[in-house]
Every structure is written in C-alpha cells, then in structure tokens.
Backbone as CSV, one residue per row, in Angstrom:
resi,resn,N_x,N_y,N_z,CA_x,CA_y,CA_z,C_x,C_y,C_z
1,UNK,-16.693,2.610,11.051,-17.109,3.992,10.917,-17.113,4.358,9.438
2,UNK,-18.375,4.878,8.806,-18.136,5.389,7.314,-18.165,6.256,7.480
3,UNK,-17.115,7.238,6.718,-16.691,8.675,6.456,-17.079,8.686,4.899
4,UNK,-16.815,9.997,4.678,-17.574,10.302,3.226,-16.055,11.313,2.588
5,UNK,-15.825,10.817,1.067,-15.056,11.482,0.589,-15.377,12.682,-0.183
6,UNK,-14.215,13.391,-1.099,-14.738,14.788,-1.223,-15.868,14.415,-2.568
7,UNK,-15.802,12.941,-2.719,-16.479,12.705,-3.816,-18.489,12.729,-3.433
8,UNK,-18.084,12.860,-2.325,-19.671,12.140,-1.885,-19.958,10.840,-1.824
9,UNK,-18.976,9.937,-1.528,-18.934,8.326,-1.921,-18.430,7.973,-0.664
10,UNK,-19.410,6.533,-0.319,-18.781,6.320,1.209,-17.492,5.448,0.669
11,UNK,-17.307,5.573,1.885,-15.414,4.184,2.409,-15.629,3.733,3.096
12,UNK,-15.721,2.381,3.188,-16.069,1.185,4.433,-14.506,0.747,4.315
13,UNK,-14.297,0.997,5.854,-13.024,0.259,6.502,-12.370,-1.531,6.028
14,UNK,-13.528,-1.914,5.955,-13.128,-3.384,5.139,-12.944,-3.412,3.872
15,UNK,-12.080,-4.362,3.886,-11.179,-4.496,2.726,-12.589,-5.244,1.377
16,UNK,-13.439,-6.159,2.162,-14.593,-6.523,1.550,-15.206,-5.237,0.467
17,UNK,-15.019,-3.694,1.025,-15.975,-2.635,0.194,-14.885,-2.110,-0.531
18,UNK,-13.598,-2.667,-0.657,-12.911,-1.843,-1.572,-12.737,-1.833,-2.578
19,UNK,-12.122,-0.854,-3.632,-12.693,-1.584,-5.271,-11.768,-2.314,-5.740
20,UNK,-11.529,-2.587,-6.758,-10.524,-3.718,-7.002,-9.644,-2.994,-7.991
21,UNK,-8.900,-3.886,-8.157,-7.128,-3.568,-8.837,-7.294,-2.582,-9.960
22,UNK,-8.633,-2.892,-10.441,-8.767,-2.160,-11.888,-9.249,-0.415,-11.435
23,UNK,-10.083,-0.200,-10.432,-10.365,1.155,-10.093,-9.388,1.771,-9.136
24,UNK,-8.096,1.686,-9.227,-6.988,2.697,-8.512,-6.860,3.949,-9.501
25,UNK,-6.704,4.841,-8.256,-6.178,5.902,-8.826,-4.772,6.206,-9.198
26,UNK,-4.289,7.586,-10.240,-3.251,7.384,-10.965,-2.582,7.588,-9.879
27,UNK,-0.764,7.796,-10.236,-0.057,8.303,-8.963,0.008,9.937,-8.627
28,UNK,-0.424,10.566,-9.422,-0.451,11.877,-8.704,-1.631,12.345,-8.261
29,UNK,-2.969,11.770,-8.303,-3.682,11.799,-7.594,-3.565,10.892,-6.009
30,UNK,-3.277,9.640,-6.162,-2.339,9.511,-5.044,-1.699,9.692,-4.254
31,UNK,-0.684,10.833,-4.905,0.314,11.196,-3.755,0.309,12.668,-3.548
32,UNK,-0.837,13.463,-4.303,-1.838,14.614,-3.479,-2.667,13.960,-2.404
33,UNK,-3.304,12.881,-2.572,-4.105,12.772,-1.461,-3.706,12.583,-0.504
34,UNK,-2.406,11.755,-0.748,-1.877,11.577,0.616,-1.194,13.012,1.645
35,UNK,-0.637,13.486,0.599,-0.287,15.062,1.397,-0.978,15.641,2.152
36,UNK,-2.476,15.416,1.646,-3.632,16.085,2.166,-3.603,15.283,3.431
37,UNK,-3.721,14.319,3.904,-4.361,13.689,4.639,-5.504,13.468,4.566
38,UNK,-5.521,13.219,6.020,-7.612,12.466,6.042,-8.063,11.452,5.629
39,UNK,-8.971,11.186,5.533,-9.790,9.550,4.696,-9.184,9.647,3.679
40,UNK,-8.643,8.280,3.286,-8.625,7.829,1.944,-9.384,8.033,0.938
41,UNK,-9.276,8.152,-0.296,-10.183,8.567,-1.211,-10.802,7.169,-1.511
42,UNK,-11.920,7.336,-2.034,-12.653,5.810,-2.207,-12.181,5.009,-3.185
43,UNK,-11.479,5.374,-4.756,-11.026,4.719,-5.592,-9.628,4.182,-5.049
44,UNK,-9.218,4.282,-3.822,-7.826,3.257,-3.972,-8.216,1.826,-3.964
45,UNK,-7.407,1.356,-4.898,-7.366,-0.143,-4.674,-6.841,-0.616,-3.477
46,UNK,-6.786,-2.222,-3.492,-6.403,-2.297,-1.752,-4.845,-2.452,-1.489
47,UNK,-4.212,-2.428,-2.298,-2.807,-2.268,-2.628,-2.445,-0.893,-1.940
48,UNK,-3.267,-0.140,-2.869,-2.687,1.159,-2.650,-3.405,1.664,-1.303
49,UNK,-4.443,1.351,-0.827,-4.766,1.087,0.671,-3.817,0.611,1.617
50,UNK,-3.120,-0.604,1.434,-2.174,-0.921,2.289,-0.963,0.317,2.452
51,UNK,-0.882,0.907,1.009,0.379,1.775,0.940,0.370,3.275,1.322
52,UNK,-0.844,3.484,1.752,-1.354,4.597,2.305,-1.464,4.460,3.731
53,UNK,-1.977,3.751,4.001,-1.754,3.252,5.676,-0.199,3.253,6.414
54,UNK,0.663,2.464,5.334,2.138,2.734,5.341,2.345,3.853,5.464
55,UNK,2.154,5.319,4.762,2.659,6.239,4.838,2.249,6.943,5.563
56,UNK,0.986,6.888,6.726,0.602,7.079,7.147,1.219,6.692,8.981
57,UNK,1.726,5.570,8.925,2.362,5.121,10.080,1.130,4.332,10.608
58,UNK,0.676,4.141,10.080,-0.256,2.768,10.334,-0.051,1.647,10.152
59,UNK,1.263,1.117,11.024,1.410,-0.227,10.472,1.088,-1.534,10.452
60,UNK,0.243,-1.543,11.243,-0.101,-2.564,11.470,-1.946,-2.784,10.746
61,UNK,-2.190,-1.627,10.185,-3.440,-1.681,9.171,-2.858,-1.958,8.075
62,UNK,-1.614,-1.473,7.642,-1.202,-1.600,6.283,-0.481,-2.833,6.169
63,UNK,-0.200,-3.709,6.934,0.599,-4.935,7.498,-1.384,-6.222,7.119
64,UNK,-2.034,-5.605,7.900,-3.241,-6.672,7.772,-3.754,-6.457,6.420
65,UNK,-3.870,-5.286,5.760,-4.110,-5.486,4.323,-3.256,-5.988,3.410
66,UNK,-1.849,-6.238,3.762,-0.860,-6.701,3.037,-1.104,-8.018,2.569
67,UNK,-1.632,-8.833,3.917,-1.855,-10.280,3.924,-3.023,-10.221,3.209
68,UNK,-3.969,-9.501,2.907,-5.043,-10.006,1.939,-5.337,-9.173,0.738
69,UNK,-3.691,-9.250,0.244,-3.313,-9.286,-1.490,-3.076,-10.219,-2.171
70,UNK,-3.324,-10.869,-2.573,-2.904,-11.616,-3.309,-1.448,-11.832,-3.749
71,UNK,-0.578,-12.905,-3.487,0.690,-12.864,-3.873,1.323,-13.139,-5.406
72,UNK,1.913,-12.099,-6.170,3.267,-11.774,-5.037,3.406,-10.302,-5.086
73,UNK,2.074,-9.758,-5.149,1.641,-7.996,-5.051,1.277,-7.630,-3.637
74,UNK,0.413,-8.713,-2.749,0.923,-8.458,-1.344,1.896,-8.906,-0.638
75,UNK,2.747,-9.686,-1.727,4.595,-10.243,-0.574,5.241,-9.007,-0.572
76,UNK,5.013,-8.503,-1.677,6.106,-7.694,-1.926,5.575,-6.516,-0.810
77,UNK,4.296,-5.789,-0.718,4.086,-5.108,0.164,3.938,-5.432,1.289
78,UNK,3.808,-6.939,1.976,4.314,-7.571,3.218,6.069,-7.012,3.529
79,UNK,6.643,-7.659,2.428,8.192,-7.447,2.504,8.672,-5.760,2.908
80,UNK,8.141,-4.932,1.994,8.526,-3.768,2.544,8.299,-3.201,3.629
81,UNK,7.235,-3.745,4.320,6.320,-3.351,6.065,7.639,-3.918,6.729
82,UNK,8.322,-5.516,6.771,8.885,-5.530,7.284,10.542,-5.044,7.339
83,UNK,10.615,-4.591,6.086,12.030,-4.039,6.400,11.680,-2.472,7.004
84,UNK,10.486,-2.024,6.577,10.574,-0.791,7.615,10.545,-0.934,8.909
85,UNK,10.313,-2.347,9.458,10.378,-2.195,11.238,11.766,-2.900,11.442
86,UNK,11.967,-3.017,10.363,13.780,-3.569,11.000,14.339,-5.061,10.705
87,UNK,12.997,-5.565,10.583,12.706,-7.242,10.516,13.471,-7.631,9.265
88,UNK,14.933,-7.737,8.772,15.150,-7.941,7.657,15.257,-9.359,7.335
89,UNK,15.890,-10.353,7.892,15.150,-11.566,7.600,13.526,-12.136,7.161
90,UNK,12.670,-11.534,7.681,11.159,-11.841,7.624,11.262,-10.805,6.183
91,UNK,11.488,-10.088,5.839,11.466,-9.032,5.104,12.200,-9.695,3.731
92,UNK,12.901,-10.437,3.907,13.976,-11.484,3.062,12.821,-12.640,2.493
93,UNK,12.545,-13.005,3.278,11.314,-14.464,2.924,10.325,-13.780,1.976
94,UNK,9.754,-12.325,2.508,8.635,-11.972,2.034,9.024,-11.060,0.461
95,UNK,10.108,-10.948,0.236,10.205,-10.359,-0.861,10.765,-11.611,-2.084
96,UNK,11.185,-13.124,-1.135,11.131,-14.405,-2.260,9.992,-14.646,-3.194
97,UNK,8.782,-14.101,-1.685,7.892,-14.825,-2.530,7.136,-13.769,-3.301
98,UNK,7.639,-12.631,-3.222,6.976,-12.200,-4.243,7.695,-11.588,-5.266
99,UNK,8.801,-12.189,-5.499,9.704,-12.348,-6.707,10.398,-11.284,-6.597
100,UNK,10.954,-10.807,-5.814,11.472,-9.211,-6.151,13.006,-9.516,-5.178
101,UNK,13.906,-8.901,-5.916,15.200,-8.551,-4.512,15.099,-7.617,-3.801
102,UNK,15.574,-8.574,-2.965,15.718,-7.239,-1.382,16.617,-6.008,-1.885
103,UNK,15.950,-5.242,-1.665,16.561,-3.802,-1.976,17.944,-3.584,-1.509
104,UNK,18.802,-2.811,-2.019,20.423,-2.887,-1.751,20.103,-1.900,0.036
105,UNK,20.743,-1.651,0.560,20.561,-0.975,1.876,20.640,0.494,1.730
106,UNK,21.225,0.780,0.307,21.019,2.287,0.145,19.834,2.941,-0.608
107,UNK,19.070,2.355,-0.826,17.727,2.141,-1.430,16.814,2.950,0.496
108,UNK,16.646,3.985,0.059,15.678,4.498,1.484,13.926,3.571,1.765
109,UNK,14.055,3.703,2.775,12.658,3.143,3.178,11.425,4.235,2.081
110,UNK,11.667,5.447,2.315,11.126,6.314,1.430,10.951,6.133,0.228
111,UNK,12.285,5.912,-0.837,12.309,5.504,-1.494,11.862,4.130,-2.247
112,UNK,11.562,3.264,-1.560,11.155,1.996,-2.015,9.462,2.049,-1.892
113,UNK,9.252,3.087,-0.690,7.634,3.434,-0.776,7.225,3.828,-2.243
114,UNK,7.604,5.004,-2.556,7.843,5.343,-3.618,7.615,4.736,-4.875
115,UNK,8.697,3.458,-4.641,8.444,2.846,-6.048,7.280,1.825,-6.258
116,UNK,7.027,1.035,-5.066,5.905,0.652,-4.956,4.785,0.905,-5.326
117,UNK,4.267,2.510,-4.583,3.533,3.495,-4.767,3.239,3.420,-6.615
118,UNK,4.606,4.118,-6.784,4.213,4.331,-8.944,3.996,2.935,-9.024
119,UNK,4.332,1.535,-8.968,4.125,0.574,-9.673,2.457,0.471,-9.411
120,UNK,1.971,0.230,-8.352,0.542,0.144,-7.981,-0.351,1.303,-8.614
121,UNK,0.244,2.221,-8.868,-0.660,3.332,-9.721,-0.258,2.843,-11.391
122,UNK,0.337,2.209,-11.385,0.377,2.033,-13.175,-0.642,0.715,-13.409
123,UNK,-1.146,0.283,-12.468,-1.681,-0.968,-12.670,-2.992,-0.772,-13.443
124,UNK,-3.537,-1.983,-14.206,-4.779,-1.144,-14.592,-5.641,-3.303,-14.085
C-alpha cells in the first residue's frame, strides 16, 4: 500500500524503496514524528525504520527490518527487539555481534530505545 507523506513523497513498504543511511532524519524530527503517529516520514533510513516500528509495537516489522541491516547496526537493533520480548539469551548473542554490552538491567527498555534512536539520528 503507498501512502503519501506530509511531504508529498510516496513510502513503499519495502525496505528495497527506502533511502539509505545517509538520508535519515535528525532526532528531533524523529521523535516529533513519532509522537504524531501515522506513516512514517519518507526520509527515515531503514535503521530508523526498524526503530519506529519498535516504538510503535510492531514487532515483528521492526524485528524483519532488523535482519536486513547490515551488521553490527542491525545486531544491535536485532538485540534490543529481543530483550524487549524477554528473550535475554538470544538478546545476549545478538548484541556480541554487534559489539555492544548487554545493557545493565536497570537501563529501561525505553531507555535503550532512546539511545539507539539518538545514535541512528547522528549518523550521516
């Protein structure tokens, strides 16, 4: 289904039409849009696609775009999908490989969205 953003620019559901690492938007355009809801805006990268789907409670869209990041920028957002469903072993593997430690347990699910979130908006 193509929907149209407030830009006038379509969004194709596949990850094939999305733009790449270099056309993400910053993080506070980001995390207005997400407040807003609705379609994604067309400049997210697919990172920040996966991480919008996440916050969205879409997990299992933001789980299939995870796997087609490139590692270790989609382990790490593999890894966090699974410690939000509980899976902390699988969640353990997936944050080896993408170089990062497993977050201490007082580190919120929220919170680690979060940081994710700003790191993927600083990317250029």
């Amino acid at each position: 289904m193509l929907a149209t953003s407030k830009r006038s620019m379509p969004f194709a559901n596949n990850s094939q039409n999305i733009l790449p690492f270099s056309s993400m938007i910053d993080a506070q355009e980001f995390f207005a849009a997400i407040s807003h809801g609705g379609t994604p805006p067309v400049a997210l990268s697919l990172p920040q696609l996966a991480l919008w789907h996440a916050k969205i409670g879409n997990w299992d869209r933001a789980h299939d775009l995870s796997q087609e990041i490139p590692d270790p920028d989609g382990a790490w957002i593999h890894a966090h999908l699974h410690r939000q469903e509980g899976d902390l072993p699988n969640a353990a593997y997936w944050y080896h490989r993408a170089r990062r430690p497993v977050p201490a347990r007082s580190l919120s699910i929220e919170q680690e969205w979060q940081q994710i979130a700003c790191y993927f908006c600083q990317q250029s």
